[in-house]
N, C-alpha and C positions, 0 to 999 in steps of 0.2 A: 580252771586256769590252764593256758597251753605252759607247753613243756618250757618254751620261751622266757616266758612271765617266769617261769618255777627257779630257773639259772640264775634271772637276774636277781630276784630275791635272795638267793642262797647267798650271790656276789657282794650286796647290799649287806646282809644281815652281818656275813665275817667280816667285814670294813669296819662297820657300826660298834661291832664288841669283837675286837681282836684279842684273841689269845695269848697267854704268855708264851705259848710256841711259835706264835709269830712274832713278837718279838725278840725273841730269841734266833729266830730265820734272821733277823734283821740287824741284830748286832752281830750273827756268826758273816753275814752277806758283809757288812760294814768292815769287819775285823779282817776279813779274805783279802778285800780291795786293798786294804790299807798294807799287809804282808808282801802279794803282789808288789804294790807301788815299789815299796822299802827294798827288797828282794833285788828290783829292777834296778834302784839308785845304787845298791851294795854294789851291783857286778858294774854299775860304769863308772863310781867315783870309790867305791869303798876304798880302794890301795892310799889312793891320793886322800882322805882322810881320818888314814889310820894313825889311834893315837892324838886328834884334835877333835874327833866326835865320840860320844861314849854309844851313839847306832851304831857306829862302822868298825866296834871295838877289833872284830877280827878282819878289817881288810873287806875283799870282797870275797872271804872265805864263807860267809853269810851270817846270820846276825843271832846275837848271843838270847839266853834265856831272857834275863831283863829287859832289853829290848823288844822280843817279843810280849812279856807280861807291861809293858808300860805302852807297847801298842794296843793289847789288850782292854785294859783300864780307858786310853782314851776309846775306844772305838764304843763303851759302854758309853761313857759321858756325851760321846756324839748321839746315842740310842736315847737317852734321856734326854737329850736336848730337841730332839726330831719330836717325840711321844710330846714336848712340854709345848715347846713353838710352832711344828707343822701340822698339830692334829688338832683337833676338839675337845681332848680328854680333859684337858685341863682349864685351856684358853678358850672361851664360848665364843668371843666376838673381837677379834681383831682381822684389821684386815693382812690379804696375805704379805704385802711389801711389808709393814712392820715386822710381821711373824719370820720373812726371810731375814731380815736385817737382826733383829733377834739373834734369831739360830745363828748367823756368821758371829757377830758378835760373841757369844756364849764358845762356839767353838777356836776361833783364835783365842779368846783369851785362857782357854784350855791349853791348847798348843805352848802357848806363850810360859804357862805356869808350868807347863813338864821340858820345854828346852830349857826353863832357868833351874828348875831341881833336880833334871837330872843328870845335867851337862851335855845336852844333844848340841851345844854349840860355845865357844864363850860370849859371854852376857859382854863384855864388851867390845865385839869383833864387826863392826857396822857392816863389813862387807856382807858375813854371816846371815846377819838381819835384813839386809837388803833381801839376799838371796832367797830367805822366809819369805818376806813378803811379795816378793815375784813367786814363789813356787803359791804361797797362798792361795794368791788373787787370781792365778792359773785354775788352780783345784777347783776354786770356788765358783767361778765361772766354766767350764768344763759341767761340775755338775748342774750349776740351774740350770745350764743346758740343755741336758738331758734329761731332768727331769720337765722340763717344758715340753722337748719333745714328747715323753712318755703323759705327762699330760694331758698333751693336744690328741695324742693316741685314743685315749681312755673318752675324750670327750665324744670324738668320732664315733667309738662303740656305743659310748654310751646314745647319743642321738639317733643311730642307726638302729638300736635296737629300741629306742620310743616310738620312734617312727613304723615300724614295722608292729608294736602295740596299737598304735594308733588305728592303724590302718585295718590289724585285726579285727578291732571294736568299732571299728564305720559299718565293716563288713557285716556284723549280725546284726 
């Protein structure tokens, strides 16, 4: 086998049977994003809702223990809802639009169940919940995004490098 062939297998094989360190890559990846995001909304609204969100508990002074360990907790829940809806491990055969629609589904209503337990808003403040679901439908779109992008990336390598298989095995 050329050196080629030997990569792509490697690539194949840890896809196939991931690791709990990769998993763990992917909910530390998931939990990063999600601090970031929080982080970013602390310093431009945190003043204005200090005292009406239990995120913003200190201002935009940045954000308390709890609110990080309850970012934590979902960013897991997001990790298991990825490993359940977007892989093979569990689900053999759906296709991917149900599997995406899944996954959103599974994760709003995660969101949904930690803004009402833990007071990241009050439960009857419409505007509040508007605002959820515009920042939502933002995130959620943002990311198929880019995972289409990186996607459509993966697809390219991956053709480009069958192709150049191909080509090698015409050859001999």
């Amino acid at each position: 086998m050329d050196r080629d062939h030997i990569e792509e297998k490697k690539e194949n094989t840890f896809e196939d049977k991931k690791s709990v360190f990769g998993y763990i890559a992917q909910l530390l990846a998931t939990y990063g994003a999600m601090v970031v995001i929080f982080i970013v909304f602390d310093k431009c609204i945190g003043n204005s809702t200090e005292g009406y969100s239990t995120l913003f508990e200190l201002g935009s002074k940045g954000l308390t223990t709890g609110t990080l360990l309850q970012l934590l907790f979902l960013a897991v829940l997001v990790t298991i809802a990825q490993v359940i809806f977007l892989t093979d491990v569990l689900i053999k055969n759906m296709n991917m639009i149900a599997r995406n629609l899944l996954f959103i589904i599974a994760i709003f209503v995660s969101i949904v169940v930690f803004a009402v337990s833990f007071g990241w808003f009050p439960v009857n403040d419409l505007a509040a919940w508007a605002g959820f679901l515009v920042s939502f439908s933002l995130s959620m779109a943002a990311s198929l995004l880019i995972t289409r992008f990186i996607e459509k990336s993966e697809n390219k390598k991956m053709q480009e490098a069958l192709d150049r298989y191909i080509e090698k095995r015409n050859e001999k």
